[in-house]
N, C-alpha and C positions, 0 to 999 in steps of 0.2 A: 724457668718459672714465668709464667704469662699473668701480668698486671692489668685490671680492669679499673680505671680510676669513675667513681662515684660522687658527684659535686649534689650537695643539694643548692635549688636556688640563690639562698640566702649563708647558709652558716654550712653545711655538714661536708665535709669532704671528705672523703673515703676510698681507699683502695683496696680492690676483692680480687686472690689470689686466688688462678683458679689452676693451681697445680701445689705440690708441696714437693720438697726437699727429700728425697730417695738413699737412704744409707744403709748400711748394715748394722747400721745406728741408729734406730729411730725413734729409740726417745727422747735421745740428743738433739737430735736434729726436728724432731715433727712436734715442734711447740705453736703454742698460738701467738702470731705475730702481737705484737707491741704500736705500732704503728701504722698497720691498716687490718681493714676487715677480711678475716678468711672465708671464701665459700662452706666449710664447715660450720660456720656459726651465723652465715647472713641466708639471705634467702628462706629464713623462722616464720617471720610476722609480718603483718598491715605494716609495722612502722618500718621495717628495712623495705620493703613495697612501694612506698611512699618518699622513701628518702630516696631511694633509687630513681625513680620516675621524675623526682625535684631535679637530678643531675643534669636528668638529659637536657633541663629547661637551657643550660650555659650555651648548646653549642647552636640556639637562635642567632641572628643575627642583631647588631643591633645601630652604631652611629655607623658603619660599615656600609650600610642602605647609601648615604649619599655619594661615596666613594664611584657607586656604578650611577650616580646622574653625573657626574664627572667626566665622562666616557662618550656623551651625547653632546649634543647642541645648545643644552640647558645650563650646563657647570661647564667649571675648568680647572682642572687639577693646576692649580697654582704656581710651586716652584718645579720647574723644569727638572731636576733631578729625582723625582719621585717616581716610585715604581709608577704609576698609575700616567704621570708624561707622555713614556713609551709607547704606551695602547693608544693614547691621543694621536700621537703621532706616526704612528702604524707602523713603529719599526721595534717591533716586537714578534715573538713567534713561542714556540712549546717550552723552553728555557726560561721564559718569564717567570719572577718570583709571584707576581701577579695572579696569573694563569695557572700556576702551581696549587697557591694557597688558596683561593675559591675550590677545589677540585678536593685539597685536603679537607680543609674543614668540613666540609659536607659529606664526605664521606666518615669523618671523625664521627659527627654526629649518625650517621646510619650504623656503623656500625656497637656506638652505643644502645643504641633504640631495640637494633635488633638482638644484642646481648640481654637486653629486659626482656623484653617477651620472650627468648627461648629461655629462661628464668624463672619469671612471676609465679607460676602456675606451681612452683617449692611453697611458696610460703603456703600455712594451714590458715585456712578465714573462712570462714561459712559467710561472710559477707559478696557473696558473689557481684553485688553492684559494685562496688569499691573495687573488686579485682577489672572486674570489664571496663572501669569508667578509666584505670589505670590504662590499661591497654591500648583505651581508645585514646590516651594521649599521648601513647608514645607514637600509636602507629600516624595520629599525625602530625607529630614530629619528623618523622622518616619522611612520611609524603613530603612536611615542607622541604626538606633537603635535596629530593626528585626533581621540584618544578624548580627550582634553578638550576641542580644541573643539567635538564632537558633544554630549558632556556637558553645557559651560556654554550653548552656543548651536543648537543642534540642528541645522538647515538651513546652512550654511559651505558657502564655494567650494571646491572641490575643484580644489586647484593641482599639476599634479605636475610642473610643468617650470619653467625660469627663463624669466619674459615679461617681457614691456616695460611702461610705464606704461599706453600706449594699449593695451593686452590685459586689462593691471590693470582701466582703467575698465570695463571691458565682460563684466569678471564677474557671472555668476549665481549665487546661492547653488544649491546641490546637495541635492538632500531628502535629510533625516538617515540615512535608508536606503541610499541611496545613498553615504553617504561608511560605514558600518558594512561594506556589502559590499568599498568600496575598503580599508578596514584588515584585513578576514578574508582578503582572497585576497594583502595587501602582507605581512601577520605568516607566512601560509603559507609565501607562497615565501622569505622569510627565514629562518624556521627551517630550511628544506630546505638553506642555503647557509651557515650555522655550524656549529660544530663545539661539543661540545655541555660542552668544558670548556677550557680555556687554561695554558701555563704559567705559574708566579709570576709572570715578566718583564712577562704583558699582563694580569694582575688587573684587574678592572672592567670588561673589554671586552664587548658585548652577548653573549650565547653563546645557543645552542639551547632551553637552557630562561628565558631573558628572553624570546623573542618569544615563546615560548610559554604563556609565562606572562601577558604583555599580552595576547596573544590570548584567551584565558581570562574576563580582566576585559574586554574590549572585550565580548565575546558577554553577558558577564553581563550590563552594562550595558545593552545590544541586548536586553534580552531574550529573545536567542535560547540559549534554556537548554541544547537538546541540545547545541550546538557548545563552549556556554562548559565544558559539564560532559568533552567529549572532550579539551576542549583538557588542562584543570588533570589529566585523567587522564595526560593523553602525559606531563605534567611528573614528576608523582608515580612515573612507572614509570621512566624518567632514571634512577632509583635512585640522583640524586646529593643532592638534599635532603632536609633534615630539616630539624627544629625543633630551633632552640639550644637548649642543657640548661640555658640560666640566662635569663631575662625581664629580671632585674635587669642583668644584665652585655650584654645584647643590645645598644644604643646607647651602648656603650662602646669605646675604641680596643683594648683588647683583642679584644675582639670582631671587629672589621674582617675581612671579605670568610670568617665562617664562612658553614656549611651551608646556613643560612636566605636567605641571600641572593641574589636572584635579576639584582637591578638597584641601582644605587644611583650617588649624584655623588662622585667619589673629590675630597677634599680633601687636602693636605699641609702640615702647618705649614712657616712661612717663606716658602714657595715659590708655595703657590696655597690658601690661606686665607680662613679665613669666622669674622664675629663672630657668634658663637652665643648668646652670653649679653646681645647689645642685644638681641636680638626676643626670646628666652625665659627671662631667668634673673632671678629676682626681684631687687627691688629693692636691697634691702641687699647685693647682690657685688657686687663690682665691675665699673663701666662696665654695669651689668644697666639694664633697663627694662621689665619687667613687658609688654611690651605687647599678648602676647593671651594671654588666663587662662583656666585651665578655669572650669567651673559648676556648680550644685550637682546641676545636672542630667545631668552626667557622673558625678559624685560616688557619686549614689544609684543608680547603673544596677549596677555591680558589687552582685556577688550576696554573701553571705553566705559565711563557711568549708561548710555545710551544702548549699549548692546552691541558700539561698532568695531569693525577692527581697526589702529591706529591708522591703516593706511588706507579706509573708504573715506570718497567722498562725506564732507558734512560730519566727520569725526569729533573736526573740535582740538583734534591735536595738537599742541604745538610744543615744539622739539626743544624751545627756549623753558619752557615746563612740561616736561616729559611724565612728570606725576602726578599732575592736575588732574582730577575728574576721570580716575582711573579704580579698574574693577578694584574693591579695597584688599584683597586676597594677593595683590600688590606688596604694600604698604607692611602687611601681616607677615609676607615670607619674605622679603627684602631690604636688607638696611639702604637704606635710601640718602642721598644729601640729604644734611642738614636733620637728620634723625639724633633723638637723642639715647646714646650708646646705654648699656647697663650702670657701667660704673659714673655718667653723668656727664661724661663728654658730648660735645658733638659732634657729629660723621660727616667730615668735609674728605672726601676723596680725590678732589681736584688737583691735579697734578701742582697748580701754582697754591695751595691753598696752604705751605707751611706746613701742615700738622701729619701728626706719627701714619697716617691712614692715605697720605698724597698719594698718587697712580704714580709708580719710581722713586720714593721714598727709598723704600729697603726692599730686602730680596721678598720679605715676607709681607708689607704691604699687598693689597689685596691689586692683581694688576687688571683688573675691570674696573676696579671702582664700587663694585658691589662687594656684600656679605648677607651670608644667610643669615635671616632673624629665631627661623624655628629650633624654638630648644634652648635660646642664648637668652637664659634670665639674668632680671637683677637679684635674683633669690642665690644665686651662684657667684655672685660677683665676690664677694669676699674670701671663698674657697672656691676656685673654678676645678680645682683636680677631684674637687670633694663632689662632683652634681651626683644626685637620687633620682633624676627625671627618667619616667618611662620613655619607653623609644616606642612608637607605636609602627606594627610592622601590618596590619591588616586594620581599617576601618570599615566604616558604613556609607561612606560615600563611596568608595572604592565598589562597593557591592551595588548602589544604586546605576553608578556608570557601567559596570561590568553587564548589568542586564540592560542597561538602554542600547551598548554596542551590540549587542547579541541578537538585542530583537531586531537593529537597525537591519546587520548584516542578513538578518536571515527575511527579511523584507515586511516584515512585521510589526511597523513602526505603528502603535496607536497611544491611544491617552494616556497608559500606562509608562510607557516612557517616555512623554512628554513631561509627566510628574516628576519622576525618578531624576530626568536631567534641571526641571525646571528646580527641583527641593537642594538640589546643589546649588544651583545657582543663586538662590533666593529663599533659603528654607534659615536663614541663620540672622537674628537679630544685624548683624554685622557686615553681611553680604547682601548684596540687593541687585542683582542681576537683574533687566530683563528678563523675562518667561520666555522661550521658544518655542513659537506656534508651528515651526512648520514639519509638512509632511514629507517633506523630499528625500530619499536615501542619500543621495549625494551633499544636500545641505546638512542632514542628521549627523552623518561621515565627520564631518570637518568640524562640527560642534562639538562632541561626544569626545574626539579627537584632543579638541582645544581645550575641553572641561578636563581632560585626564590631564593634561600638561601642566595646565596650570593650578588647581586643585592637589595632585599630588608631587608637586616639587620638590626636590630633594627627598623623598619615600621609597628610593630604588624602584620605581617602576618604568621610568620611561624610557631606561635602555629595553628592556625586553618589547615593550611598547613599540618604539621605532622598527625593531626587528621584525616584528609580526606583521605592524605593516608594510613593510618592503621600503620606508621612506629613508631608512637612514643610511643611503646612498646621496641623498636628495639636502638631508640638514645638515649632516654630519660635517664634510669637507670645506676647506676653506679656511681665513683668518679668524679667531676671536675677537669680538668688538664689547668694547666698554661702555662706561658713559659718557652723554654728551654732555660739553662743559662749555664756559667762555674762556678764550683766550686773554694774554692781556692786551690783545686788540679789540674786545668787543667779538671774535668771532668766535660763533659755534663750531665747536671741534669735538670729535668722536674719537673715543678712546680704542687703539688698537695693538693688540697683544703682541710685544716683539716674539721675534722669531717665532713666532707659533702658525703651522698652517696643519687643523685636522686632517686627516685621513683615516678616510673610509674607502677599503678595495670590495667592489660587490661582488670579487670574485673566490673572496676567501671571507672576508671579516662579519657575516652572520652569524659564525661559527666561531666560536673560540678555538684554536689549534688542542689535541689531547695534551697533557704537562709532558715532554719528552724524558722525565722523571720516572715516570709511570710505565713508561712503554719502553725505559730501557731495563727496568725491571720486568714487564712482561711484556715481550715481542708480540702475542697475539693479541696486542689492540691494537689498531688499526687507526689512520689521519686519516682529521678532516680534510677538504678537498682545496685546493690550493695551499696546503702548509705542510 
């Protein structure tokens, strides 16, 4: 008997059997289950329709996003024994549980998605919008599951139906291009079959400008700059998003399902719940765990109040106040010295400074010195295992950079995305960038570049990011460094991560290895190159 399990969102959980019990007894045996839903009774109405399609919502991703800035130049997976160590330090390969479970889960979710759709089409509705709008959210669900795995592993099978084991084995992987074209023309006809806003009641559901908006980033990714730059255009003329007026208040429950939002995992305390503060909240909250930290090399990327980088001429920097007169989107994503924590403390990380948060305190002390701020309320401090906080996996900024690199790339640089980069920079009560006037591809490059880095921190984008540009040979390798502190001599000392030295091989590590899981189950897939 083959088991299809059915989540909705929030409450409905449900398993549809899509085979039944064969006897020479069959009224013995062919009754209707007691504890989950049989395909002879689901697949009726809108509402098994609906509850179905709520399932698929689980296998988004959701605190998991920061795990993969871990993997770059930006974070650092914390304690050394953690799957995620290993790929830091590049002594990992197809065996990984790692490299495994990215690989599972998104195939989890595809082959849910695709279970719907060769389905939906049972249930009886003369509401034919409702059936398509459905559709068009699972199909892109499906795509979202593509552009990572195109991302982490480049060539993947391309599955769009529920198969059997022996089909299973006799997959080929599909050239990357080929699964890029399957997600442009899957995110197209989806957005053709949403509806391009929802009432309160269906908050978070995919809409018009989510697949459009993945669309966006799919091409970006792809390379293919004209499409990625048409797509973020369709978004932006929607006329429905904007840029939240606060950076600070962005990843906050007040905040929940503003302007900016395009995609995101909806949580609710009590009910369908995430601890937020084990993976990101430093040490000294409660039930926190440090466990992947920024770097100093995130640290030093934000620019200057002036528009400089800390290391031009006339910056203004100084190393004794590292956080002086710094872009505030700083300050916003980074527990910083001398901040004061949720629960009321305050974040002294200084290896001499005493307290639960010193650099070699404990294993689980944060060993930069930093912690991430987004996400880590004081609205959570009392129940940290209890957080409701959405996880936002696509915004609006995201879409305004996605078109300024596209037009950059494609040499197209005019006032249009000079807007686009300048409203990030400077579009939010709380951020106040300079505006960048210039025309230069080369200078545009390295801005557009720096706005993605530091703008979406910790939002899983900047490992794929690195890769596309070819740079993360260039950031990747080498020691982790911390903050810079006083000693009890008076001198300024930089915090530097025992035994830790990244690596990055350009000669394999673009490419994630296939799970050697996968391919001892079926031989015809085929490694990446060097693994």
């Amino acid at each position: 008997m083959k088991k299809y399990k059915l989540k909705s969102l929030i409450l409905s959980l449900a398993a549809i059997s899509a085979g039944v019990l064969v006897s020479c007894d069959n009224d013995l045996l062919e009754t209707v289950p007691n504890d989950r839903l049989s395909v002879d009774v689901f697949w009726r109405t809108e509402t098994d329709a609906k509850l179905a399609v709520n399932g698929l919502y689980t296998d988004l991703d959701s605190t998991n996003i920061v795990t993969w800035d871990a993997l770059t130049d930006i974070a650092h997976t914390n304690q050394n024994f953690d799957v995620q160590a290993y790929v830091e330090l590049g002594v990992y390969d197809g065996t990984s549980s790692k490299i495994y479970g990215e690989w599972k889960r998104a195939y989890r979710g595809i082959r849910a998605t695709s279970y719907f759709l060769e389905n939906v089409d049972k249930v009886t509705s003369t509401n034919t919008a409702l059936i398509n709008q459905l559709k068009g959210e699972a199909k892109t669900l499906r795509a979202y599951q593509y552009i990572k795995l195109a991302g982490f592993y480049g060539d993947v099978p391309l599955v769009t139906s529920s198969i059997t084991i022996d089909e299973g084995r006799a997959l080929k992987r599909a050239p990357v291009s080929e699964i890029w074209d399957f997600i442009d023309k899957e995110l197209t006809e989806a957005a053709a079959l949403l509806p391009a806003t929802y009432p309160a009641t269906d908050r978070g559901r995919i809409t018009r400008g989510a697949a459009l908006g993945l669309l966006a980033r799919a091409n970006l990714y792809a390379g293919r700059y004209q499409k990625a730059a048409d797509a973020a255009d369709k978004v932006m003329k929607l006329g429905i998003y904007g840029v939240y007026e606060s950076y600070e208040k962005l990843f906050s429950y007040a905040a929940e399902n503003n302007k900016e939002v395009l995609l995101d995992r909806q949580f609710i305390k009590d009910t369908y719940k995430i601890d937020i503060f084990q993976l990101l909240g430093p040490y000294s909250q409660k039930n926190s765990n440090s466990s992947y930290v920024p770097t100093k090399a995130l640290v030093d990327t934000y620019e200057t109040l002036d528009g400089k980088k800390i290391t031009d001429a006339g910056s203004g920097y100084n190393p004794a106040t590292p956080y002086a007169n710094r872009d505030s989107r700083l300050k916003y994503s980074v527990f910083l010295d001398g901040d004061i924590l949720p629960g009321g403390n305050v974040f002294k990380p200084q290896p001499n400074s005493g307290t639960a948060d010193a650099v070699g305190s404990t294993y689980i002390a944060s060993t930069t010195g930093f912690n991430i701020k987004k996400y880590i309320l004081a609205d959570d401090f009392a129940n940290p295992g209890n957080s409701g906080i959405n996880i936002i996996l696509l915004r609006y900024a995201e879409i305004l950079l996605t078109y300024a690199e596209a037009k950059i790339e494609l040499g197209q640089a005019d006032a249009g995305v000079l807007a686009a980069i300048n409203t990030v920079r400077n579009g939010r009560t709380d951020v106040k960038q300079p505006s960048v006037t210039s025309t230069s591809q080369a200078e545009l490059r390295e801005i557009v570049r720096r706005e993605r880095t530091v703008e979406l921190a910790f939002e899983g984008q900047h490992l794929f990011d690195i890769r596309r540009w070819k740079t993360a040979e260039k950031v990747i390798p080498g020691p982790v460094y911390g903050i810079t502190y006083k000693d009890a001599s008076g001198a300024l000392v930089t915090v530097q991560v025992v035994a830790v030295n990244k690596v990055f091989d350009v000669n394999r590590h673009y490419l994630w290895p296939v799970p050697q899981k996968e391919r001892d189950l079926n031989p015809s897939l085929t490694q990446n190159p060097g693994w």
